[in-house]
Every structure is written in C-alpha cells, then in structure tokens.
C-alpha positions in Angstrom: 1.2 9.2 -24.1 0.0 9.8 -20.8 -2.7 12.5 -20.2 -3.1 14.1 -16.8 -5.4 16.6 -15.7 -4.1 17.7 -12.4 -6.3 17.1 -9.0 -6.3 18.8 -5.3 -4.3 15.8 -4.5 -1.4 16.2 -7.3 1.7 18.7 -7.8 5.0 18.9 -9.5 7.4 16.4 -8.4 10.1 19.2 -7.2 6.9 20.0 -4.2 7.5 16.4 -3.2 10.5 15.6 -1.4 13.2 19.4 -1.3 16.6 18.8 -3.1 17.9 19.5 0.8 16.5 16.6 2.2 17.8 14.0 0.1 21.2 15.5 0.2 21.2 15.2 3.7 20.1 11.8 3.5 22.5 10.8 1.0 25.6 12.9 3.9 24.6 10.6 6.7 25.3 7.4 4.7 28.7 8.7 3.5 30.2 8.4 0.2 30.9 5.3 -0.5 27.5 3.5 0.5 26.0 6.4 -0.9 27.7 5.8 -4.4 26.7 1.9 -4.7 23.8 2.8 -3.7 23.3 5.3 -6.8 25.9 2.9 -9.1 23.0 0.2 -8.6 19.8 2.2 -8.7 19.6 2.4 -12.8 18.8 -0.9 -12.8 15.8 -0.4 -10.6 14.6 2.2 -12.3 15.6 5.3 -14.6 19.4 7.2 -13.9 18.0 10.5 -12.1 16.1 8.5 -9.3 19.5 7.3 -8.2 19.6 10.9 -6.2 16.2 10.2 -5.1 16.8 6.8 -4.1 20.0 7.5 -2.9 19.3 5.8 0.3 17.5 2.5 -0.5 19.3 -0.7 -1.1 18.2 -2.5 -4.4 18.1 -5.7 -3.2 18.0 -8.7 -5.2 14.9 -8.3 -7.3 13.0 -10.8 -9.4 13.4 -11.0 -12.9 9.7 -10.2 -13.9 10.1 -6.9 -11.8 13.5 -5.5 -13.1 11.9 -6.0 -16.7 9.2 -4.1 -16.4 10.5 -1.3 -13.9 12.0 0.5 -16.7 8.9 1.1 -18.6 7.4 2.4 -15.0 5.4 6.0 -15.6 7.1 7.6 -12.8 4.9 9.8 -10.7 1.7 9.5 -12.5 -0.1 10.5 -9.5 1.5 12.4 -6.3 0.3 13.8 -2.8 0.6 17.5 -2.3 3.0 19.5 -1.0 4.0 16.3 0.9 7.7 15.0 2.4 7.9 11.6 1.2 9.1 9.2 4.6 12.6 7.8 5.2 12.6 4.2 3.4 14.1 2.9 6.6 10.8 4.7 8.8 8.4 3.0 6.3 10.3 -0.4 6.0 11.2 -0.7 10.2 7.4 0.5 11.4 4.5 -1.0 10.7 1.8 -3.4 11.3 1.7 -6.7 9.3 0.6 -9.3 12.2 1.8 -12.4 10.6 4.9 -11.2 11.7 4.4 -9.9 15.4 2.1 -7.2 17.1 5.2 -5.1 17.8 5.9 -2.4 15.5 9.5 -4.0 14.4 8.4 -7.4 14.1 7.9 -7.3 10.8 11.1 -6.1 9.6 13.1 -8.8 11.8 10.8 -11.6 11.4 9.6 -11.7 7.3 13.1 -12.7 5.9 12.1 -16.2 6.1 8.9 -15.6 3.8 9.4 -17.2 0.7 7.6 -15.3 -1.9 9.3 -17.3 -4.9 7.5 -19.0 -6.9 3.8 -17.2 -5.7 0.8 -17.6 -7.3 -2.5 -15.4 -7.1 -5.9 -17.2 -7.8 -8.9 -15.5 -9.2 -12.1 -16.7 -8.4 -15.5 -16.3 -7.8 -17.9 -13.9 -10.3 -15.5 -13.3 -12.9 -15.7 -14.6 -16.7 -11.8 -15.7 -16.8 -11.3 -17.2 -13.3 -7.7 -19.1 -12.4 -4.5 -19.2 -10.7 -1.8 -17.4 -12.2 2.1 -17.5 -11.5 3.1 -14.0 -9.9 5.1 -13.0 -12.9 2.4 -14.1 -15.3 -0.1 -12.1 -13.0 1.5 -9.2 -13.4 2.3 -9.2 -17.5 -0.3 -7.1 -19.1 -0.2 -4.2 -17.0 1.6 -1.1 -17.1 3.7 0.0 -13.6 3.2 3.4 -12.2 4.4 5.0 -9.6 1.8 6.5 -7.0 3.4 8.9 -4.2 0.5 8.7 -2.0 -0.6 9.5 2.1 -1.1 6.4 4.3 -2.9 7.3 7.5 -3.2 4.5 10.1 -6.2 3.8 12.0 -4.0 4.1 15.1 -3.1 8.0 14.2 0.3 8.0 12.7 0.9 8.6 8.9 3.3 8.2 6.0 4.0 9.4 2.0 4.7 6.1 0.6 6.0 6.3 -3.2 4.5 2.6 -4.2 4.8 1.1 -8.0 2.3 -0.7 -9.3 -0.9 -0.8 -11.4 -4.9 -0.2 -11.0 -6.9 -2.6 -9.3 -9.7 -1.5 -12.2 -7.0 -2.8 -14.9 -7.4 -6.2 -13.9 -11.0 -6.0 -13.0 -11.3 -5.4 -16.8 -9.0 -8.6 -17.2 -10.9 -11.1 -15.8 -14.2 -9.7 -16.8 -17.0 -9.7 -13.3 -20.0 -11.2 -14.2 -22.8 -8.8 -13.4 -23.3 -10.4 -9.7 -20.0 -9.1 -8.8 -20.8 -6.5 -6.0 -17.4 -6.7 -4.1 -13.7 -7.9 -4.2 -12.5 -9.8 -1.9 -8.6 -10.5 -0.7 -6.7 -12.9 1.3 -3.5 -12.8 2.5 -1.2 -16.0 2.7 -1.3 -18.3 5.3 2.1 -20.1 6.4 2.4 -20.0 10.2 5.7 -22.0 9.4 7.3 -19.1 8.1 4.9 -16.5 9.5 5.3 -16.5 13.7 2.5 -14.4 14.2 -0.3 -16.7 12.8 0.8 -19.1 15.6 1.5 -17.3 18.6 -1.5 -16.5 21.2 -2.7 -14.0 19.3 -5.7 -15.4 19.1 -8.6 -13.0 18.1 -7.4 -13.3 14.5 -8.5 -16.2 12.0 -6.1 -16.7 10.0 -5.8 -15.9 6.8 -6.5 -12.1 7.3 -9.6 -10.9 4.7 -10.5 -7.5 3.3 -12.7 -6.1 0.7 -13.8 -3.6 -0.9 -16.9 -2.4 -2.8 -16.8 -2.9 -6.6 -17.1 0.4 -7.6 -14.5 1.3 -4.9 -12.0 -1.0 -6.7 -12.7 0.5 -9.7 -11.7 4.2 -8.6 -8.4 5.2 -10.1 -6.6 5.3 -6.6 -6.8 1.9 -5.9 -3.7 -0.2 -6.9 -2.4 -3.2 -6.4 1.6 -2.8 -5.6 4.7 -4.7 -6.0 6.9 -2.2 -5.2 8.2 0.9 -3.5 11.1 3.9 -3.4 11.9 2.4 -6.6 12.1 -1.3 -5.7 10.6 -4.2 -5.4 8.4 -4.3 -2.1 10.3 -6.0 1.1 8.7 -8.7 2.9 7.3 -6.8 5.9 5.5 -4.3 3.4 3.5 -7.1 1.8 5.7 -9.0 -0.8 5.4 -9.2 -3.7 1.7 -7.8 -3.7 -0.5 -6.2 -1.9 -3.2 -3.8 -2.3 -3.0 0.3 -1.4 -6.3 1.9 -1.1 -4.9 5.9 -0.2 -8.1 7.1 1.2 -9.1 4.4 3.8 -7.1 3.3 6.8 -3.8 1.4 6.3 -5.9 -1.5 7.5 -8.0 -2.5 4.6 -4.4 -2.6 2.2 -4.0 -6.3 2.4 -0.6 -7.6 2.1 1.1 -10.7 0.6 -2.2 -11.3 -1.6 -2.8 -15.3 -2.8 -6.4 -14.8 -3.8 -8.6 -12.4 -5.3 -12.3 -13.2 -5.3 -15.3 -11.5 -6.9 -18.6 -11.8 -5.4 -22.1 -10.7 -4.5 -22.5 -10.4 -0.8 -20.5 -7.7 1.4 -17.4 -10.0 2.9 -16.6 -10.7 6.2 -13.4 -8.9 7.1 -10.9 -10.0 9.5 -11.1 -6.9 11.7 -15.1 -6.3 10.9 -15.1 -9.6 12.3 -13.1 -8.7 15.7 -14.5 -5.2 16.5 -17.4 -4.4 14.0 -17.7 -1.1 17.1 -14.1 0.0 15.6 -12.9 -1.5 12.4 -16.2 -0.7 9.8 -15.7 -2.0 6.4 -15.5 1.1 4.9 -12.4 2.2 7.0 -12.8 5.8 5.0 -10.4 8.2 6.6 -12.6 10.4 9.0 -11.5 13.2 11.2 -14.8 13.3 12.3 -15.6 10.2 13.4 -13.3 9.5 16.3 -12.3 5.7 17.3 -13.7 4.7 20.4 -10.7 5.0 22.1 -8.6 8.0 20.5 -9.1 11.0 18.5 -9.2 10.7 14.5 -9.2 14.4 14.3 -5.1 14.5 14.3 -2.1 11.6 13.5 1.5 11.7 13.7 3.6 12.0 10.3 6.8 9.9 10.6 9.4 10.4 11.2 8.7 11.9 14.6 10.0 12.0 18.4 9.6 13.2 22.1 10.9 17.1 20.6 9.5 17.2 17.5 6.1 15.2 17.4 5.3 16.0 13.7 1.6 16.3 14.6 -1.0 17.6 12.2 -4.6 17.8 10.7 -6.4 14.9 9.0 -8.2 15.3 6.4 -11.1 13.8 5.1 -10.6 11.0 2.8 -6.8 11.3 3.8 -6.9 14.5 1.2 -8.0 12.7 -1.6 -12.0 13.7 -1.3 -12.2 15.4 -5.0 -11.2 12.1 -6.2 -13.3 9.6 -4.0 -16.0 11.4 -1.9 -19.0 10.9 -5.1 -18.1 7.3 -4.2 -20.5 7.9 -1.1 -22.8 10.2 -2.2 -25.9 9.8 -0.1 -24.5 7.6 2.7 -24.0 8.7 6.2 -20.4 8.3 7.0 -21.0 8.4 11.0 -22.9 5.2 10.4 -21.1 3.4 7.5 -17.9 4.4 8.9 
C-alpha cells in the first residue's frame, strides 16, 4: 500500500486538470479521433485515463514499457492547483539541442533517433557498476506518475505529468561507495542521427553532461522518466530516459541518458562549462536571482499568446521549497546559484 502524507506541493487529482478542459480538448479533435484515441489508451495505462488522455496518441510502445504501465501508481505526487499543458504544447516546444536550437526542432528532427536496443552504463563509485539493456535497467523499479512544474531558465513553464521512478531507488541498487559525492549524466552522442551535434553550433561539447549532488539525487523528487501523459516519452522529450529534477531549471533534466556515473569531485557541466556567469550547477529555481539578461522574477505558463500571455509569479524552488529547501540549509543561494 502506498502511504502519503500530503505536502504544500500536492492536492487531489480533480484540482489538477477541470473536467471542462479535457472535454473541450477531446470537441476539437472530433469523435472519431477522439474515440481511438480513448479505444487505445487502456493499454497504456488504466480505463479512466482514456478521458484524461483523450488527446494523446499511444504510439507504438516497447514491450518492457506496456508491461509495467499497468502496475503504474498513478499520481503519487502532483503540483497544486495546477492546469496540466496540452501534450501537443509540451511535445512541439522545447529545447533538446541535438536536435536544433529552434524551439520545433526537436519534434521534426528526433524521428530518426533510434532508441531500440539502448543501453545505460553505470560506472564510477558504485559497488555493482555495468551496462545494462534499457529494459533490464528499468526491471526492479516501480513506475509512478509525477504531475509536476517545469520552469525553464529562459522564463516560460509547463505541468508535465511524467512516469517513472526515483533516482534514490537505483542509487540504492547499485550501492555508492562512500566517495560518491555526485552523479553524473551523459546524454547520447550520434551526430548521424542527431543534426544538432554537427551543425555550427559550436560552444557545445558534445555529449551534453549534468549532475547533481548526491544528496540532491537522493530527494524524493528526483526521477528518472520514461514516460509522459500516460505514454511512453517521444523522442524530442528525451527517449526512452531522462532525468526530471522539479525544482531546478529544465536545463539540468538530461535527456536520452547512456551513462550514469558516481563520483567524488563536483562535474563539469555542459552549460557550467559555457557560461559558469549564467548556467550555475545548482540551477535551483530563483525568483530572486535574475539571469544576466532577463528577469527570473516572472515566466510564461504555456500555452500562451500575443492576447493572453499567461504570465505569472515564480516561486522559489519552482513551489516545491517544503520539500527541497533543507537541501541548502546554510548556503547562499545568490552565490551558489
């Protein structure tokens, strides 16, 4: 049975996403397309999130991900009072430069990513180190889904329902030595099927890094995904893993993860590395501490336009601060930003 002891950052599923908005979704696609899309959804996920889901197409999915979505805890953990995005806004706009620096590159140019077979490799300070097939990666853990905030570091902001399971669940797996300080992820690198690693965009060293602080990792929050809006995740989201860290900026969730490394020293992160002046490794969502070139006081919700902006407060820690903030007890957040 699953206990939860409700947060500042959880509610009740029917404060998520009104019963009005998905029926108007589900008007604009008419009725046939809307009734596939419900006729296919079960085997996604459970009967009554074909309403919900009424909108997403199921796509082909692997086998090791339709076997274990029905044993998914659904909505384990939620964001307050919050509209979750269109699938097509969170799917069509967003930033995943192995695929373009344009906003829609990566929905028209990560269909030719091949991400069967894929294999993750654990390394570094860890007791049970080694390279694992996807499927076999992803065995012992239990799926959840996670309806959480993602603020970008550029000022514009989704509610993202992702599936998948704690980073801290395979931390326990693979047992860190007591050297491990920090985990460490790389993305893939395949500029044959990935046009952004070779065009002229040149500041980046391919593969793109991140990391995070061991105890960070730990924190419930942090999960590694393989899915979304009750599906497996699409190519420009960071198939068929990537990591979702709710209270930092959308940068440090690296997608299409090959290896995950344990070690002692701090890593050197692909945009630390750029523009230490902009991109900190902590990446904590700050309305306080403004970007050198905009304002992180405010962001953008999508969807949004010209008439109706959709413009709103951030909050600290993107709203999850009861759950993360002891994290940085002591340390000045201006300075380890």
């Amino acid at each position: 049975m699953l206990l939860k002891f409700p947060k500042s950052s959880d509610c009740k599923a029917s404060d998520i996403t009104p019963e009005s908005f998905y029926l108007s979704r589900r008007a604009l696609l008419g009725g046939t397309v809307a009734g596939l899309a419900a006729a296919a959804l079960p085997r996604w996920g459970r009967a009554d999130e074909a309403v919900r889901y009424a909108d997403v197409d199921p796509g082909q999915a692997p086998s090791w991900f339709t076997e274990k979505l029905p044993a998914t805890r659904w909505q384990a953990v939620v964001a307050q009072g919050e509209t979750i995005t269109p699938f097509k806004d969170a799917t069509h706009y967003n930033n995943f430069y192995e695929f373009g620096t344009d906003k829609g590159d990566p929905a028209a140019n990560a269909g030719a990513l091949k991400t069967e077979p894929w294999s993750v490799v654990v390394d570094g300070e860890v007791a049970k180190p080694g390279r694992y097939a996807l499927e076999d990666f992803i065995k012992p853990y239990q799926l959840e889904e996670r309806i959480y905030r993602l603020r970008c570091v550029e000022a514009w902001s989704m509610v993202i329902p992702w599936i998948g399971f704690p980073v801290s669940a395979l931390l326990k797996q693979v047992e860190p030595t007591s050297k491990a300080k920090f985990i460490r992820f790389e993305t893939l690198r395949d500029p044959e099927h990935m046009p952004g690693q070779r065009s002229g965009f040149a500041l980046i060293d391919w593969p793109y890094v991140e990391g995070l602080r061991l105890d960070e990792a730990m924190n419930p929050l942090a999960i590694l995904a393989v899915g979304m809006y009750g599906r497996e995740l699409p190519n420009q989201n960071g198939a068929p893993l990537r990591l979702v860290v709710p209270w930092k900026y959308g940068f440090k969730s690296v997608k299409s993860i090959v290896r995950i490394s344990l070690v002692s020293e701090q890593p050197k992160t692909t945009w630390q590395s750029i523009a230490a002046n902009e991109y900190g490794f902590y990446a904590n969502v700050n309305p306080t501490v403004d970007h050198p070139r905009w304002t992180q006081a405010r962001e953008r919700r999508l969807p949004s336009g010209l008439f109706s902006p959709n413009v709103r407060e951030t909050q600290m820690f993107n709203g999850y601060g009861e759950e993360v903030a002891s994290l940085y007890s002591g340390m000045d957040l201006r300075k380890d930003y």
